[in-house]
MIDOSE-1310 file (N, C-alpha, C; in nm, 2 decimals, decimal comma, always signed):
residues 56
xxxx	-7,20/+10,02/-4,35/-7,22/+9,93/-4,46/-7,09/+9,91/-4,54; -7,06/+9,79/-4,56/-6,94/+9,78/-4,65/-6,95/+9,84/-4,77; -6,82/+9,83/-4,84/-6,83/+9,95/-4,98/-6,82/+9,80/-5,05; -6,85/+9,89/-5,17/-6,91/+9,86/-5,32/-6,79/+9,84/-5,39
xxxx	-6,78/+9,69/-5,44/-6,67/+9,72/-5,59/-6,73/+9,71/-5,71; -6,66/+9,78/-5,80/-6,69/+9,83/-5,93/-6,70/+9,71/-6,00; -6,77/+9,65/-6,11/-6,77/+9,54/-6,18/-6,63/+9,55/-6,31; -6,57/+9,46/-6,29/-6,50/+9,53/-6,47/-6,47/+9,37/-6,48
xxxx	-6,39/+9,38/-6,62/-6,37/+9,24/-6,65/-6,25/+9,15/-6,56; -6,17/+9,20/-6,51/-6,08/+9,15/-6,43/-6,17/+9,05/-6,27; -6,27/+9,14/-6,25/-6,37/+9,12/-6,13/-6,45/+9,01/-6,22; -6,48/+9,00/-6,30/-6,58/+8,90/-6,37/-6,46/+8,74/-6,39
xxxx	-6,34/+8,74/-6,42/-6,27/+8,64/-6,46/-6,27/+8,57/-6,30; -6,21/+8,69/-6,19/-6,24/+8,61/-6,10/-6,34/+8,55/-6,07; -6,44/+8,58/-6,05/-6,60/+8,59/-6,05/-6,61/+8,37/-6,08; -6,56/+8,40/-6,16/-6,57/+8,28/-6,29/-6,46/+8,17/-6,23
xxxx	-6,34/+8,23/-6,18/-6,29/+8,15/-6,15/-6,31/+8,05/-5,97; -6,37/+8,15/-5,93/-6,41/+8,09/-5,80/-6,50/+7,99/-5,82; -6,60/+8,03/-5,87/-6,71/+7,96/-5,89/-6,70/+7,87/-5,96; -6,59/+7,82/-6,01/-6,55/+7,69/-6,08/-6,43/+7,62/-5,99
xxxx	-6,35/+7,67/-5,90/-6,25/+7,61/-5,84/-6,26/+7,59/-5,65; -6,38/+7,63/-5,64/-6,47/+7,68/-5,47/-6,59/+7,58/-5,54; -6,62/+7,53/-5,38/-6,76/+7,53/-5,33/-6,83/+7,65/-5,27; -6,79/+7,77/-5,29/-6,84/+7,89/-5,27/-7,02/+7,90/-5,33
xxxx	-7,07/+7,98/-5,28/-7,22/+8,01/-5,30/-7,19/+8,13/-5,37; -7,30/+8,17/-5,45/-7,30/+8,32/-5,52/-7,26/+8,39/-5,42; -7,38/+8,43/-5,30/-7,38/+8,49/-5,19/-7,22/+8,55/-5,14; -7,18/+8,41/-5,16/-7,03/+8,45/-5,02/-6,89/+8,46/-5,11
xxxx	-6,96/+8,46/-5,29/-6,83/+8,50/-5,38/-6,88/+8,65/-5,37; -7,00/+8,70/-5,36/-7,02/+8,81/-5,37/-6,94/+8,89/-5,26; -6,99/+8,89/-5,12/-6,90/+8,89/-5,00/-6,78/+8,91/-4,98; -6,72/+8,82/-5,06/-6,59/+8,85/-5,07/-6,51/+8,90/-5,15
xxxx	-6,61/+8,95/-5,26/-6,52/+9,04/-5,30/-6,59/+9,16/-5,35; -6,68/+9,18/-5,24/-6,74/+9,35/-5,24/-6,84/+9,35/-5,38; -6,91/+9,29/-5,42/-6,99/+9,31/-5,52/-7,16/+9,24/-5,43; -7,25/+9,31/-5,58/-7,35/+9,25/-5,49/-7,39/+9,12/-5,61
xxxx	-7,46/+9,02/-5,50/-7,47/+8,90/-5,56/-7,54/+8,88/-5,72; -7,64/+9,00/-5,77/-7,67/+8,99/-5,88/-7,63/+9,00/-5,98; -7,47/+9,10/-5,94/-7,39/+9,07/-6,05/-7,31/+8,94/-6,07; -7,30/+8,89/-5,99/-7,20/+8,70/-5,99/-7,32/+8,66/-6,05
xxxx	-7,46/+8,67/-6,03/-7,53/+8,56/-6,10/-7,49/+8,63/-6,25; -7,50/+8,74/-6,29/-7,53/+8,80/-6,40/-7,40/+8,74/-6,48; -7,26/+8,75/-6,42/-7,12/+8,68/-6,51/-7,16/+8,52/-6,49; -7,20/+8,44/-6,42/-7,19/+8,32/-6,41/-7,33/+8,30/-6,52
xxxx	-7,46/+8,40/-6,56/-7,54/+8,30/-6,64/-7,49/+8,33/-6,75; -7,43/+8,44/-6,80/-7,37/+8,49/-6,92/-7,44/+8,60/-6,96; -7,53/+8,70/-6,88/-7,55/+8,80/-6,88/-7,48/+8,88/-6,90; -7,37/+8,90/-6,84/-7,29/+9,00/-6,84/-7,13/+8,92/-6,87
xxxx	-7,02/+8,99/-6,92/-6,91/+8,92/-6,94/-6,89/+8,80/-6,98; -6,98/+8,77/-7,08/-6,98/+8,63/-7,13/-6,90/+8,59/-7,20; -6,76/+8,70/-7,24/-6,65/+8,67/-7,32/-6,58/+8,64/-7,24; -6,56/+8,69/-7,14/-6,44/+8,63/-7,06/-6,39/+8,51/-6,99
xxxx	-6,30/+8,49/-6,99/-6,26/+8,36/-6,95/-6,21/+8,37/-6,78; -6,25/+8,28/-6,77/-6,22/+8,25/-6,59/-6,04/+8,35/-6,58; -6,02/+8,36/-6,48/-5,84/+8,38/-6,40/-5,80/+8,30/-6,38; -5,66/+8,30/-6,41/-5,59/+8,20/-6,44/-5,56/+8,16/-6,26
């Protein structure tokens, strides 16, 4: 089973920035960078890290 990455805000900017500069799906932002998809939905609805701003 692949390993797990940690959520923090650096992981959420990117998070934010894929999903604004990709045709990427939650799923395969998740995938690629080791999280699981409920957290990308959770920074993309504003659940979680809703201060942060996308990466530059």
């Amino acid at each position: 089973m692949a390993r797990r990455t940690r959520m923090n805000v650096e992981l959420a900017a990117l998070i934010k920035k894929l999903a604004t500069t990709t045709d990427l799906f939650q799923h395969e932002i998740a995938a690629r960078l080791g999280v699981n998809q409920g957290r990308v939905s959770e920074v993309l609805s504003g659940k979680r890290y809703a201060d942060v701003q996308p990466a530059p």
